[in-house]
FISE-548579 format. One record per atom (N, C-alpha, C): x, y, z. Coordinates in pm, whole numbers, padded with zeros to 5 digits, always signed. Example, Ala and Ser with C-alpha at 12.3 -4.5 7.8 and 13.67 -1.06 7.14 Angstrom:
2
+01319-00569+00780+01230-00450+00780+01320-00330+00780+01285-00225+00708+01367-00106+00714+01290+00003+00787
END
This chain:
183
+00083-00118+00000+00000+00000+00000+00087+00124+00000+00040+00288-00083+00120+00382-00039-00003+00475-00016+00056+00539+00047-00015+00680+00138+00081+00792+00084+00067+00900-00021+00166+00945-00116+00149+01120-00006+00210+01204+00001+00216+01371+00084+00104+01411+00050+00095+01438-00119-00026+01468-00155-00169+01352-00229-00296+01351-00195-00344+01225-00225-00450+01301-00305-00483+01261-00425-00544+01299-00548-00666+01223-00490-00759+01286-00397-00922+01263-00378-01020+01318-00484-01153+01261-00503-01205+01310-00616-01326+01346-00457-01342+01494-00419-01398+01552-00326-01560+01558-00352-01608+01517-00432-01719+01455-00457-01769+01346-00381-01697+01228-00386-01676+01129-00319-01740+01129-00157-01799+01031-00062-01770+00976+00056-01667+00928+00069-01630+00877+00194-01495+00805+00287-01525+00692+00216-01680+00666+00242-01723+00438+00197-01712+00455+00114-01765+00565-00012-01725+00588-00171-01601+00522-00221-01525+00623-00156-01384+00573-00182-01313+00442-00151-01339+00403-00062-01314+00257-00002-01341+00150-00075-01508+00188-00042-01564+00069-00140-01502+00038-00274-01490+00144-00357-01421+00149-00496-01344+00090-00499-01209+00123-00391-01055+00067-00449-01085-00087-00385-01178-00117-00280-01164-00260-00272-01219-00336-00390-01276-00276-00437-01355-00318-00612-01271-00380-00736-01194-00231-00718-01051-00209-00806-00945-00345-00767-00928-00354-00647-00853-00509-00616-00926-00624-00632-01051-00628-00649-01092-00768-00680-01224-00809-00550-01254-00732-00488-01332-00774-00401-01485-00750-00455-01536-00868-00401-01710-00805-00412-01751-00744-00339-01892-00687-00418-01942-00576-00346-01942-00595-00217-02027-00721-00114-02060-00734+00015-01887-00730+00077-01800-00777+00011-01692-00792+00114-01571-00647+00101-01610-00575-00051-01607-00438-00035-01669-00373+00076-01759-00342+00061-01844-00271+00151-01808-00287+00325-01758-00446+00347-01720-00474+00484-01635-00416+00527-01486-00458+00409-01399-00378+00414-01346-00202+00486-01467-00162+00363-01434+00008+00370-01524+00010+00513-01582-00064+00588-01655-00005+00705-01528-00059+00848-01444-00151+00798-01373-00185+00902-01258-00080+00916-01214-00008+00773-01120+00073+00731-01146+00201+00813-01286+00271+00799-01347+00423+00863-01360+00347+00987-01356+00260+01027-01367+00212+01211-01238+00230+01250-01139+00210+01190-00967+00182+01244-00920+00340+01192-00974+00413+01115-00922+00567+01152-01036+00655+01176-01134+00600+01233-01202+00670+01329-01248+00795+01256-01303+00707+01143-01375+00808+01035-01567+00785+01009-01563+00724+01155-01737+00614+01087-01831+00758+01070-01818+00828+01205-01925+00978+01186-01928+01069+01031-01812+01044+00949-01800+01126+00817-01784+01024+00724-01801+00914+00735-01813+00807+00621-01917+00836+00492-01993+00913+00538-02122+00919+00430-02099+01068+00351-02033+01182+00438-02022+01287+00400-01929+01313+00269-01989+01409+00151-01838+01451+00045-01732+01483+00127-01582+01462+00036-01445+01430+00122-01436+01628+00098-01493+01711-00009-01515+01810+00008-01521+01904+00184-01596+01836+00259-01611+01889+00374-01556+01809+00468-01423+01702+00409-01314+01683+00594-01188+01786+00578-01192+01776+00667-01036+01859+00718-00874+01758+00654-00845+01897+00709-00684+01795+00618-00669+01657+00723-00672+01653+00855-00643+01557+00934-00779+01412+00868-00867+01423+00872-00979+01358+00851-00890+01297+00699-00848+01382+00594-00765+01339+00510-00686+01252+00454-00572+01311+00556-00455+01214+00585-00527+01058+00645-00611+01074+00722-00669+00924+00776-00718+00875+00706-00788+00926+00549-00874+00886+00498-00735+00808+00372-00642+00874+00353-00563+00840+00278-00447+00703+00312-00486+00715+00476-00401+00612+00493-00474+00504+00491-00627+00507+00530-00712+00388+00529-00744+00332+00376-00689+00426+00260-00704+00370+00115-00583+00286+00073-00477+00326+00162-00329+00245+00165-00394+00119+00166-00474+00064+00301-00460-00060+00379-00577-00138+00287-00685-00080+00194-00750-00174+00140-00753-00277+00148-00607-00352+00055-00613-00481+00016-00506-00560+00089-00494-00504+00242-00435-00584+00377-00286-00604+00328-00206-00424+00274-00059-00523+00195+00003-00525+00347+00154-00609+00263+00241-00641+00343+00372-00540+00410+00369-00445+00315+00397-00370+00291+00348-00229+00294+00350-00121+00368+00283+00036+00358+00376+00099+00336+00393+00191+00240+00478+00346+00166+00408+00451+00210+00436+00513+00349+00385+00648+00381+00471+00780+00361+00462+00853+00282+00540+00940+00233+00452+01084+00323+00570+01124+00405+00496+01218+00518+00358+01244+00538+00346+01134+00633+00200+01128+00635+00117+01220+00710+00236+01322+00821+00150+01420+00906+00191+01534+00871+00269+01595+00765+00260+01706+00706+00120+01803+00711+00151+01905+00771+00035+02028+00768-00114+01979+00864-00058+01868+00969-00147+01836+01033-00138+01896+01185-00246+01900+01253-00245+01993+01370-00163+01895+01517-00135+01934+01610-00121+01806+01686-00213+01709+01719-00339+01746+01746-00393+01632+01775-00457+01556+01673-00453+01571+01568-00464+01453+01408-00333+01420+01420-00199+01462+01441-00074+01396+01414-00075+01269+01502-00141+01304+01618-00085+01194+01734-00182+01048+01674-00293+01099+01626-00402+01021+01606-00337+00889+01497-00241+01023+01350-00206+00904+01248-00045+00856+01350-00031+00890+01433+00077+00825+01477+00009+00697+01580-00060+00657+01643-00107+00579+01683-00145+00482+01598-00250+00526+01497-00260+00410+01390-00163+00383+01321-00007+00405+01279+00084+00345+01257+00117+00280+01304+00161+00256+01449+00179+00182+01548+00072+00061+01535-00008+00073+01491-00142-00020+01509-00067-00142+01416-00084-00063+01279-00045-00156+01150+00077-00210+01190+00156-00127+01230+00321-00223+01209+00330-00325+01351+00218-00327+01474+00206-00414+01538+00121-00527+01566+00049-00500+01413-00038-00617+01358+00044-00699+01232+00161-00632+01170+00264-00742+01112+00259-00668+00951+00244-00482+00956+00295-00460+00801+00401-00387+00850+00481-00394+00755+00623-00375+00757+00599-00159+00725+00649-00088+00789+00603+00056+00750+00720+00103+00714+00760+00180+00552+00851+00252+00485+00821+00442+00532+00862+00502+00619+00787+00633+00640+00910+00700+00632+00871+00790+00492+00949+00931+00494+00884+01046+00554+01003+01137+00632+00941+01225+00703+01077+01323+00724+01056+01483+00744+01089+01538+00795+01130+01596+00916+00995+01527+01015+01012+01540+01125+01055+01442+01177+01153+01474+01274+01276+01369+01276+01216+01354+01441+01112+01409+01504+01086+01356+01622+00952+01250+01641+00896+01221+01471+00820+01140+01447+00856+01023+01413+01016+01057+01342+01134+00928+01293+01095+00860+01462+01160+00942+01553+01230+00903+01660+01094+00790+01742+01001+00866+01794+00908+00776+01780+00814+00657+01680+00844+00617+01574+00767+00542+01519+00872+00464+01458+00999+00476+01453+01083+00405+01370+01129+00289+01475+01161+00208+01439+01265+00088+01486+01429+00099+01423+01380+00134+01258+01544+00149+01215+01523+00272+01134+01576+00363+01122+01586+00440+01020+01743+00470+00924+01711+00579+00830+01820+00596+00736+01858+00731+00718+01911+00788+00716+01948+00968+00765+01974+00934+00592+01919+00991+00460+01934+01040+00343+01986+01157+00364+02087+01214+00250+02130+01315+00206+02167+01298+00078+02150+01435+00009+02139+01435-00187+02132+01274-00230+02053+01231-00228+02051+01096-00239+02133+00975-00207+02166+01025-00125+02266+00887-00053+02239+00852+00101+02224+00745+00125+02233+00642+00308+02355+00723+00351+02349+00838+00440+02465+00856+00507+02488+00797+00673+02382+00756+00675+02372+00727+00857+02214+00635+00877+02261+00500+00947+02122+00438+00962+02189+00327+01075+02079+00306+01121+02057+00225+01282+01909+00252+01336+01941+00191+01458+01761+00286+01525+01802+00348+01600+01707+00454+01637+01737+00589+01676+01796+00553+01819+01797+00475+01861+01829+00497+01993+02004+00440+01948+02036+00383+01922+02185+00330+01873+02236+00508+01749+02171+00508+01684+02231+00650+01645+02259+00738+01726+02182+00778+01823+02157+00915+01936+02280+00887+02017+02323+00743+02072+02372+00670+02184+02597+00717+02118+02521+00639+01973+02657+00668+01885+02722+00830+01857+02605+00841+01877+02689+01068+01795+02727+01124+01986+02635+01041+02081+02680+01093+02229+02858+01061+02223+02868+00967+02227+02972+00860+02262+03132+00930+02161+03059+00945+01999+03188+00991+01921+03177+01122+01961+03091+01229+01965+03096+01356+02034+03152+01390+02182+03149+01316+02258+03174+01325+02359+03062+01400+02479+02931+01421+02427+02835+01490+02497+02830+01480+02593+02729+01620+02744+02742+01562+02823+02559+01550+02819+02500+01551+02694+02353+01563+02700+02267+01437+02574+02173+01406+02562+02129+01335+02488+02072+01410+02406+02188+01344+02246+02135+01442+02124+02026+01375+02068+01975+01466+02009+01826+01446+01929+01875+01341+01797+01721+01361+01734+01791+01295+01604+01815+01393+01509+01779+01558+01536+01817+01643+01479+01970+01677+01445+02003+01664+01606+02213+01618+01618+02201+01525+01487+02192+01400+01511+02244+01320+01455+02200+01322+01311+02110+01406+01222+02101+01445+01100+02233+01540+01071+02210+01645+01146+02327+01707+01160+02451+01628+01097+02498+01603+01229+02602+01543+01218+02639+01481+01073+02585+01371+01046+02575+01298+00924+02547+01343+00804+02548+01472+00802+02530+01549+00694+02595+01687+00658+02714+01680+00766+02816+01785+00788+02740+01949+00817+02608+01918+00859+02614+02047+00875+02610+02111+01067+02624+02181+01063+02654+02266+01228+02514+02312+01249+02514+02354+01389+02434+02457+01480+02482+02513+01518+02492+02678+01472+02522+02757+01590+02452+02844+01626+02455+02873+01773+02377+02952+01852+02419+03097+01823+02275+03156+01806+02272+03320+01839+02209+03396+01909+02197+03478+01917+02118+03577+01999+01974+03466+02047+01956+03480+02229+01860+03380+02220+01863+03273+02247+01738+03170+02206+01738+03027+02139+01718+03050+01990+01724+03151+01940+01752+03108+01755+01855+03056+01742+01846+02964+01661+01988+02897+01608+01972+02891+01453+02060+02887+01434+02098+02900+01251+02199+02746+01243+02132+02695+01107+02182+02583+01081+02288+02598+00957+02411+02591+00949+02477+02620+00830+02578+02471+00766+02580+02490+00639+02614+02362+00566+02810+02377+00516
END
């Protein structure tokens, strides 16, 4: 399954609209479509707007609705390509819980993200990319543990440090807590 940043909804559409369809599109019949897309709006806690055009959800309602079109056809596999981008905190925490759900019911989760304190919580292993290359990968807690240890810290770095780091660029402090990041 992928869950892509931006998800091409036809806002016309219901939540079951949509559901129902792509379970269609994979091969399911109608009755076990239909089951489907109602077990899908139950697990992101979309049942109250299931009937409504996707016209009138919110971006969070969205993103849930986009990740529950991922899981259709039960892959083995999920491609979430920043899935909480432009979401408020409390929809972020929401698709961060249901990640946790899937990858502790046995799908394997690929999640690109920016926010590296969503890496930190939801990852087991991650991969620090730069201009297209693996410059740094472990799980966060063996990365954080590693940049303490070769740094010599006397504090526990983020995984922001450890992007840093692995990507030669600095922090330095100015006036404040602004900091300026330079390459």
């Amino acid at each position: 399954g992928v869950a892509l940043q931006e998800a091409g909804l036809d806002a016309r559409q219901s939540g079951r609209e949509l559901l129902t369809l792509q379970g269609r599109l994979f091969g399911f019949g109608a009755g076990p479509a239909a089951d489907r897309a109602a077990e899908l709006l139950d697990l992101v806690e979309l049942v109250d707007a299931a009937d409504r055009p996707l016209k009138g959800y919110s971006g969070g309602m969205k993103r849930r609705l986009d990740l529950a079109s991922a899981l259709v056809n039960r892959p083995d596999v999920l491609f979430l390509d920043e899935p909480t981008t432009g979401l408020d905190p409390a929809s972020r925490l929401v698709i961060w819980d249901e990640v946790r759900r899937i990858n502790a019911a046995g799908t394997t989760v690929f999640l690109t993200t920016q926010y590296l304190e969503e890496a930190d919580q939801l990852c087991g292993r991650l991969a620090v990319i730069d201009d297209g290359r693996i410059v740094r990968e472990g799980s966060p807690t063996a990365l954080k543990a590693d940049l303490r240890e070769r740094a010599g810290l006397d504090h526990d770095p983020t995984l922001d440090d450890v992007f840093l780091d692995a990507t030669g660029r600095t922090r330095e402090r100015q006036a404040g807590d602004v900091q300026e990041v330079q390459a």
